[in-house]
ROSEMAR-176679 format. One record per residue (C-alpha): residue in three letters; x, y, z. Coordinates in steps of 0.2 Angstrom, whole numbers, plus 2048, in hexadecimal, padded with zeros to 3 digits. Example, Ala and Ser with C-alpha at 12.3 -4.5 7.8 and 13.67 -1.06 7.14 Angstrom:
ALA83E7EA827
SER8447FB824
This chain:
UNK800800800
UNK8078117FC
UNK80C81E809
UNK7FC828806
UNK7EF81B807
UNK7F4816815
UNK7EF81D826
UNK7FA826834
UNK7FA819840
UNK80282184E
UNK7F783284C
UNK7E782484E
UNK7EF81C85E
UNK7F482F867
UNK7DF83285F
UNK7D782386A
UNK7E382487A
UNK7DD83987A
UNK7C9834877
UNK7CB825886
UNK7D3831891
UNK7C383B88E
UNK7BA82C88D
UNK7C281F896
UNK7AE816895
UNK7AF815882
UNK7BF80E880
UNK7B97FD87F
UNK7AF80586F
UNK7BD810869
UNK7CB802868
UNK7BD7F6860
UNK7BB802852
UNK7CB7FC845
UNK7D0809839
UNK7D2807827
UNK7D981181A
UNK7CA81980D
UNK7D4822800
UNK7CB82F7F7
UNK7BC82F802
UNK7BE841808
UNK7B783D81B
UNK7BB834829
UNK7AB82782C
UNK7A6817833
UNK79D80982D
UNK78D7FD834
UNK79A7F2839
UNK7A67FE843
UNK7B1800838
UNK7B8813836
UNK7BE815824
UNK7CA825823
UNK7D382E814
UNK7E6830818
UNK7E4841814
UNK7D684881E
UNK7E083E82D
UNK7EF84A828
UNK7E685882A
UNK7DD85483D
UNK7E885484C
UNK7E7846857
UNK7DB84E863
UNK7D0853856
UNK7CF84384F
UNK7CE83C860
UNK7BE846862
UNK7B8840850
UNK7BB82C855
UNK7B1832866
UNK7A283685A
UNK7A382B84D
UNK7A381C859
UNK795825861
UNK78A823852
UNK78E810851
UNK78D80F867
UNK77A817862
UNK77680D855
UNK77381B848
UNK775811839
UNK76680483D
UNK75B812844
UNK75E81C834
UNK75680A82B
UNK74880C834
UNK74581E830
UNK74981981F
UNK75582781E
UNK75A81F80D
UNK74A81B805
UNK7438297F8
UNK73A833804
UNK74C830811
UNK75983C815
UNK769838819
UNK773847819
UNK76384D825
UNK76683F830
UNK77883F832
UNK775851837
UNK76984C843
UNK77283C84A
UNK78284984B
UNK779855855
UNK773845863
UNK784842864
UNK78C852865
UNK77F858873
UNK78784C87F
UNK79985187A
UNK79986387B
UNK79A86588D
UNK7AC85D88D
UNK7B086887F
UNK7B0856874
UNK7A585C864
UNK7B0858854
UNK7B586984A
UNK7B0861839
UNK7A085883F
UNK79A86684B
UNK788866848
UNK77A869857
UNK76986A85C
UNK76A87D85C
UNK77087D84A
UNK75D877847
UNK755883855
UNK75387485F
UNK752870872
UNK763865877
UNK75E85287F
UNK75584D872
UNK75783E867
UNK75F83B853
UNK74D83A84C
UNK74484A856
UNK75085284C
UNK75084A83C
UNK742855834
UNK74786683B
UNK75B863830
UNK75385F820
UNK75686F81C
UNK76987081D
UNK77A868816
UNK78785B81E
UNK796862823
UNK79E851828
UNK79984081F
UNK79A83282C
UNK796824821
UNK789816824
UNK789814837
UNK782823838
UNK77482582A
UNK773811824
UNK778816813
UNK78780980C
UNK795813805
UNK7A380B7F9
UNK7AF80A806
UNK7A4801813
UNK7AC7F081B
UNK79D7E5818
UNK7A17D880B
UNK7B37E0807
UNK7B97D1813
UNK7C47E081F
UNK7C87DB82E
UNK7C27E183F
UNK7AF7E6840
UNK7A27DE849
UNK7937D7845
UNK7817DB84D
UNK7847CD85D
UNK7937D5860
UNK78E7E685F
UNK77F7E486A
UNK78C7DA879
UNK79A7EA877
UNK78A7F8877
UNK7857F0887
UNK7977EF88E
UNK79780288B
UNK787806893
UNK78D7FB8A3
UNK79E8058A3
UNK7968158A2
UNK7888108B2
UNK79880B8BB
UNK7A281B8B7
UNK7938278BF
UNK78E81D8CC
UNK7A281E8D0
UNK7A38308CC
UNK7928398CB
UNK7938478BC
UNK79E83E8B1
UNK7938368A6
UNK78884489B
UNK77484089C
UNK77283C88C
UNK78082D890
UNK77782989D
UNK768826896
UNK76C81D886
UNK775813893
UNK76780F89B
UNK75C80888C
UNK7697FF888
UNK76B7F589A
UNK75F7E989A
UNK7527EC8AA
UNK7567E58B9
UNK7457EC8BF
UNK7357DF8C1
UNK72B7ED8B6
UNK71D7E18C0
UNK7217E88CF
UNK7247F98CA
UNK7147FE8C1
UNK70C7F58D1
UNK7128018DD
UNK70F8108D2
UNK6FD80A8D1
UNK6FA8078E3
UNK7058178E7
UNK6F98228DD
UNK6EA8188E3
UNK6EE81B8F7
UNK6F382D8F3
UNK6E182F8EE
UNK6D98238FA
UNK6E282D908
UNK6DC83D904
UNK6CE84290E
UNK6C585590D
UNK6B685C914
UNK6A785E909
UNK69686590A
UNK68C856901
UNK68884C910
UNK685855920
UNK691851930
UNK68A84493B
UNK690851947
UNK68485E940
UNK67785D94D
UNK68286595A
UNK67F874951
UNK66F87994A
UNK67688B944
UNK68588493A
UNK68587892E
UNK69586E931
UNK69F864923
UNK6A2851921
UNK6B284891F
UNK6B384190B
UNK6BF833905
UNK6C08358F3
UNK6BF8258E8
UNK6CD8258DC
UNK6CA8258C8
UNK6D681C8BD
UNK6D681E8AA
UNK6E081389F
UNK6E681788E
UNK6E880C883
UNK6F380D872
UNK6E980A863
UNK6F580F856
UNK6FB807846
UNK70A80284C
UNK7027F885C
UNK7047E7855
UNK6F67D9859
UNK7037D3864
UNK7067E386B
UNK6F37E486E
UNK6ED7D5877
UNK6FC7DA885
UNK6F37EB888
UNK6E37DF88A
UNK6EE7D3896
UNK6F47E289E
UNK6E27EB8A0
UNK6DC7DC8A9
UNK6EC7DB8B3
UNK6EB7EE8BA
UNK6D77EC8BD
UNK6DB7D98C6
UNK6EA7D88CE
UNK6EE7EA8D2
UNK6DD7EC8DB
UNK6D57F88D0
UNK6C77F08CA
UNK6BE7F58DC
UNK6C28098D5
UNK6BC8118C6
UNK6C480B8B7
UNK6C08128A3
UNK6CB80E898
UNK6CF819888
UNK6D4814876
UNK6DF81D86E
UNK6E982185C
UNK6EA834859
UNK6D7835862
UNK6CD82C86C
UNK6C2821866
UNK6B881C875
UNK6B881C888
UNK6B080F892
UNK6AF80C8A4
UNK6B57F88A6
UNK6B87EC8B5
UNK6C07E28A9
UNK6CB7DF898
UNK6BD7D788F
UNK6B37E7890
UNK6C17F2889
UNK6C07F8874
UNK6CF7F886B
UNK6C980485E
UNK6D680C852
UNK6E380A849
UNK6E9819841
UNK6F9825848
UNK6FD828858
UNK6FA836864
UNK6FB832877
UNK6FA84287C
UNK6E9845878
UNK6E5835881
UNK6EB83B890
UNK6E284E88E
UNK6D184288B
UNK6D583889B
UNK6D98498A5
UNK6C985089E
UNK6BF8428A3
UNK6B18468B0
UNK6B48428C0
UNK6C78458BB
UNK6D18358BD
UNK6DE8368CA
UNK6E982A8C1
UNK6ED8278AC
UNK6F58188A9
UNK6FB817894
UNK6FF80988D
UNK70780B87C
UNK717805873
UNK71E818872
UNK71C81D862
UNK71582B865
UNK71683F86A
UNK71384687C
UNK70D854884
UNK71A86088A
UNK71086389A
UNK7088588A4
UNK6F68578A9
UNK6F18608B8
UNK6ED8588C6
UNK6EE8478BE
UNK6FC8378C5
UNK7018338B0
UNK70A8208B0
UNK71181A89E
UNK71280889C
UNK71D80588B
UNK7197F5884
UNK7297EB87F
UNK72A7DB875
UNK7357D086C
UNK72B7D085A
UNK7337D784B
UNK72F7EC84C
UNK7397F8841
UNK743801850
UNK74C7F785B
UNK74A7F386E
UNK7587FD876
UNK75380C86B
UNK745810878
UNK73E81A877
UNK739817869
UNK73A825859
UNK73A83885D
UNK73283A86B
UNK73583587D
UNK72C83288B
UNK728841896
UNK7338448A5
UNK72584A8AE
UNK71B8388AE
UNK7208268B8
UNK72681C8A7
UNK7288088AA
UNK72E7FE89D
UNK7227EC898
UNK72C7DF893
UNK7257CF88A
UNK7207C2898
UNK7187B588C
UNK7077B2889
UNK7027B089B
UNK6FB7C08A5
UNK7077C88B0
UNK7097C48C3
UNK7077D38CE
C-alpha cells in the first residue's frame, strides 16, 4: 500500500488514548472500532459494522485531539444505533433524508458532548442550529433539519445508507456483527452506571439515559405499577374533607348552625388504552390481559373504573368492572395526549389515568391538573420496526412529569400481582 493510502497509525493511537481519558467508559467501544484506510472518500465515517473508514488525507489535516473527539462521535452514532434507527425511519427510501438525519443524529450526539467541550469542529452540528430544545432524541429532530446541508458525512452507521467503502462483504477485518454489538452496547451502558454511581456528575444525562434503556430492567414492572396504583388509590382513600351534602350527626347540638360532615371521597380511575395502528393484535389482547389485571388484582374493580379507547381521539368511554366490557375501537394514528385531556375531563374527574400504549405517540408538555397520570409501555418480543432498547420509541418521550413503567412480555398468561 502506498504511503498516502495508508493511515497515520500513531496520530490514531495518541486520537483514542485522548477520547478514553475523556471517556475512560467508551473505551471498550473506541478500541473496538478498527480503522481502515478509505482513500478518496473525503470524510472520516464509520460503517454498520464499526468499522471507521478514514481518507489519509483528512487524517493529515486533524490533530490528534480533534480526531479524538471525531472517534468519540462517530462511535457514538454506532454506541446509539443510528444506522438501524435511520431503517426504520426509512431515512433512505424516496420520501428519506439522510443528509437530514445525519444532521439530526449529529446534534443527539453532540448535546451530550458539549459540556466537556468534546463536540467535533468538522461535525459540530446542534439542536440550536434547528431552533430546537437540547435532550431530545435523533428523530424529534429529523424534520426540523430538512432544511439544511451536511457539514460532515459519517457514513452508514449513522444514516443506514451503504457507501462504497463500507466493510460489509469487502471481507475487512475487525467489525462486529449485530450479537456482538448488542453484548459491547450493553457493556457500555454497565460501565457508564458504574462510573456515576462512583462519581456522581460524570456521566452527562443523555448517557445516562440511553444507558438506562439499554440495561435490561431489574425492576418486577409487576410490582411497580402495583404500588403506583395502590399509592394513588390510598392517597385518595385517605383524603377526607368536610361537606355540606349530608348534615353532621352532630347537628342537633345546634339548632342555629348547620354543621358539616366528614366526606371520604371514592377514587376514580380512568384507563387509556392505545388503539393505534401500530398496536399490533398481539399488542392488544395484553392491554385486555392487563385491564383485567389492574381492575382484579390491584383492587380496583371495587372503585370506579371507565376505560377510554384511544388513536388520535377517543372513540368511546365505558365504565367496566371488567376486560370483557372494554371496546378496542380504532386504529388510526396516535395521540395520547388527547386521551389523557378526555380522561382529566371526565365527570367526576378521575384521580388516577393509567395509559397503556406502545409509545408511539406525542405528549402533552403539561400535565393534567389535579390528575396522578401512570404510563404503562407495552414491550414485546414480536417483529416491530424500532427496536427494544430504542425506547422510547420514535420522537417523542415520555413526559417527566408522569410515573412511566415499562411492560415486558410475560407470556400468554395474566400477570401476577
Amino acid at each position: 500500500m502506498a504511503p498516502h493510502e495508508r493511515v497515520d497509525e500513531q496520530k490514531i493511537a495518541a486520537a483514542r488514548l485522548f477520547a478514553t481519558s475523556r471517556y475512560p467508559y467508551l473505551a471498550s467501544a473506541l478500541f473496538a472500532a478498527p480503522v481502515h484506510a478509505a482513500s478518496d472518500s473525503g470524510t472520516i465515517a464509520v460503517d454498520r459494522r464499526w468499522c471507521v473508514h478514514a481518507d489519509p488525507q483528512v487524517v493529515d489535516t486533524l490533530s490528534a485531539q480533534e480526531l479524538g473527539r471525531l472517534l468519540v462521535h462517530l462511535v457514538s452514532h454506532v454506541l446509539r444505533d443510528h444506522g438501524d434507527r435511520a431503517l426504520a425511519m426509512v431515512v433512505g427510501g424516496d420520501d428519506g433524508d439522510p443528509v437530514a438525519w445525519n444532521r439530526a443524529s449529529d446534534a443527539e450526539i453532540n448535546d451530550d458532548l458539549e459540556a466537556n467541550g468534546m463536540v467535533p469542529q468538522c461535525a459540530p452540528e446542534l439542536p440550536g442550529a434547528f431552533g430546537a430544545e437540547t435532550g431530545r432524541l435523533a428523530e424529534h429532530y429529523y424534520g426540523l433539519a430538512r432544511s439544511g446541508t451536511r457539514r460532515w458525512d459519517c457514513g452508514s452507521g449513522a444514516d443506514g445508507v451503504p457507501r462504497q467503502w463500507d466493510s460489509e462483504g469487502k471481507g475487512q477485518a475487525g467489525g462486529l456483527g449485530q450479537r456482538d454489538a448488542e453484548w459491547l452496547r450493553l457493556g457500555v451502558a454497565a460501565e457508564m452506571q458504574r462510573t456515576e454511581a462512583a462519581e456522581p456528575g460524570t456521566v452527562s444525562v443523555g448517557w445516562m439515559r440511553w444507558a438506562e434503556r439499554v440495561l435490561p430492567s431489574t425492576t418486577d414492572w409487576r410490582r411497580v405499577l402495583a404500588a403506583e396504583i395502590h399509592a394513588g388509590v390510598a392517597r385518595v382513600l385517605g383524603m377526607v374533607d368536610y361537606s355540606y351534602r349530608r348534615p353532621s350527626r352532630r347537628g342537633e347540638v345546634s339548632s342555629f348552625v348547620i354543621l358539616p360532615s366528614l366526606e371520604r371521597p371514592v377514587p376514580d380511575v380512568a384507563i387509556v388504552c392505545d388503539t393505534s395502528g401500530s398496536m399490533t393484535s398481539e399488542l392488544l389482547g395484553r392491554v385486555l390481559a392487563e385491564v383485567e389485571a389492574l381492575l382484579q388484582r390491584v383492587g380496583l374493580r371495587d372503585t370506579n373504573v371507565r376505560v377510554l379507547a384511544c388513536d388520535a381521539e377517543v372513540h368511546s368511554v365505558r365504565r367496566v368492572s371488567r376486560a370483557s366490557q372494554v371496546e378496542l375501537l380504532g386504529g388510526g394514528g396516535t395521540d395520547m395526549g388527547e386521551g389523557i385531556a378526555q380522561a382529566a375531563a371526565l365527570k367526576p374527574r378521575p384521580s388516577i389515568v393509567v395509559v397503556l400504549t406502545d409509545g408511539l405517540t406525542p405528549w402533552p408538555d403539561d400535565p393534567p391538573r389535579g390528575v396522578r397520570v401512570i404510563i404503562g409501555l407495552l414491550e414485546s418480543p414480536g417483529d416491530r420496526s424500532i427496536p427494544r432498547r430504542h425506547w422510547p420509541f420514535g420522537a417523542y418521550e415520555p413526559p417527566s412529569w408522569a410515573r412511566v413503567v415499562r411492560i415486558r412480555d410475560v407470556g400468554p398468561a395474566l400477570p401476577e400481582w
